[in-house]
Every structure is written in structure tokens, then in C-alpha cells.
C-alpha positions as CSV (number, residue, x, y, z in Angstrom):
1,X,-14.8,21.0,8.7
2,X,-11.2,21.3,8.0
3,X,-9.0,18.0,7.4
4,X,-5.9,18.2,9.9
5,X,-2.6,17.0,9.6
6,X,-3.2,13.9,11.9
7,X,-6.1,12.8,9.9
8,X,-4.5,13.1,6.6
9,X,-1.8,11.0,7.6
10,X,-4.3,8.6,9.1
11,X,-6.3,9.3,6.2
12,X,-3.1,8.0,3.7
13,X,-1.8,4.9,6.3
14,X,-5.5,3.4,6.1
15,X,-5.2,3.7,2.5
16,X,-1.9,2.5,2.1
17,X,-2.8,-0.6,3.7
18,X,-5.8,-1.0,1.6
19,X,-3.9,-0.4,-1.7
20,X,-1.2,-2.8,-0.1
21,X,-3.8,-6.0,0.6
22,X,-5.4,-5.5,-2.4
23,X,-2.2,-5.5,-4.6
24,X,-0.4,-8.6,-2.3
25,X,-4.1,-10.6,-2.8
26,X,-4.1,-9.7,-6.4
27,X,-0.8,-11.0,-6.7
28,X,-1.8,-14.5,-5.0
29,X,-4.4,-14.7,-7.4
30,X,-2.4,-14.0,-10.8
31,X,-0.6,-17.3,-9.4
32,X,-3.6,-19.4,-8.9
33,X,-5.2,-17.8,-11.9
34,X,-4.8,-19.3,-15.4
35,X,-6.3,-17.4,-18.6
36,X,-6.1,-14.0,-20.7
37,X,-7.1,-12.7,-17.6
38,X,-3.7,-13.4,-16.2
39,X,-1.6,-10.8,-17.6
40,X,-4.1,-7.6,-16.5
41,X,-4.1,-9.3,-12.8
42,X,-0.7,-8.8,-12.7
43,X,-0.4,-5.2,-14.0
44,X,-2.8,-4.6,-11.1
45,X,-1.4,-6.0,-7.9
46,X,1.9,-5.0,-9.2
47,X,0.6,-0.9,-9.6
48,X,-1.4,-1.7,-6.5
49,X,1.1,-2.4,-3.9
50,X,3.5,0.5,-5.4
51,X,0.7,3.2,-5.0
52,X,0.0,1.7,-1.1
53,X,3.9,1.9,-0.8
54,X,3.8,5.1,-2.1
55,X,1.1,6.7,0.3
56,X,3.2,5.5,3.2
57,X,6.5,6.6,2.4
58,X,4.7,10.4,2.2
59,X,3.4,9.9,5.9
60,X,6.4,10.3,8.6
61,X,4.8,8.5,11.1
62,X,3.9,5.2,9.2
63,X,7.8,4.6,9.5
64,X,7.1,4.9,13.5
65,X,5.0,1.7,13.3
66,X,7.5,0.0,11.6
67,X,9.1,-0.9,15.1
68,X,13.0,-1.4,15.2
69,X,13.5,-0.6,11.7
70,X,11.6,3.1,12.3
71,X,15.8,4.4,13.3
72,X,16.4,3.9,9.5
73,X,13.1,6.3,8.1
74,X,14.9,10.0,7.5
């Protein structure tokens, strides 16, 4: 079965807004958190949400869901 073009970039999107939750929810709960855990927590949610930014600024049409602000994706 091949993987098309479609559902690679439906592929990335779904996992850029996984990546994305899990790295903003992380980030709620470094502030809530106290502890040596603390520190680690934040190194997550922060690498996290940049790897779930990171898959969609490689899809074209994520920037298409974006709504008014899809005129300023190249």
C-alpha cells in the first residue's frame, strides 16, 4: 500500500496537534508542579510543542486551516 501525499500531510497535521497538546499540557503542569521533577517537565513541553510546530510548518496545507492568517503562509 503506498502512503500518498494527502495522507502524509494528514499523517504530520494529526501529529502536530498531538506533539502540540502534549507539549502546551506539559507546560501547565511544570507550573502546577513543584519538585526535581520540575526542571525535565519543562525541557519536555518546551521540545514538545517545537517538534508539533515543526511538523506543521512542513505541511502546506496546515497554513490553509489557519483561516485569515493562511494569506501570510508562503
Amino acid at each position: 500500500m503506498a502512503l500518498y501525499a494527502e495522507d502524509a500531510e494528514f499523517a504530520a497535521i494529526v501529529l502536530g496537534t498531538i506533539f502540540l497538546f502534549m507539549g502546551v499540557g506539559a507546560c501547565c503542569l511544570t507550573a502546577v508542579r513543584r519538585g526535581n521533577t520540575r526542571r525535565i517537565l519543562l525541557w519536555f513541553s518546551v521540545l514538545s510543542t517545537m517538534y508539533g510546530v515543526r511538523l506543521y510548518a512542513e505541511v502546506p496545507g496546515a497554513f490553509s486551516l489557519a483561516g485569515s492568517f493562511s494569506r501570510y503562509a508562503p
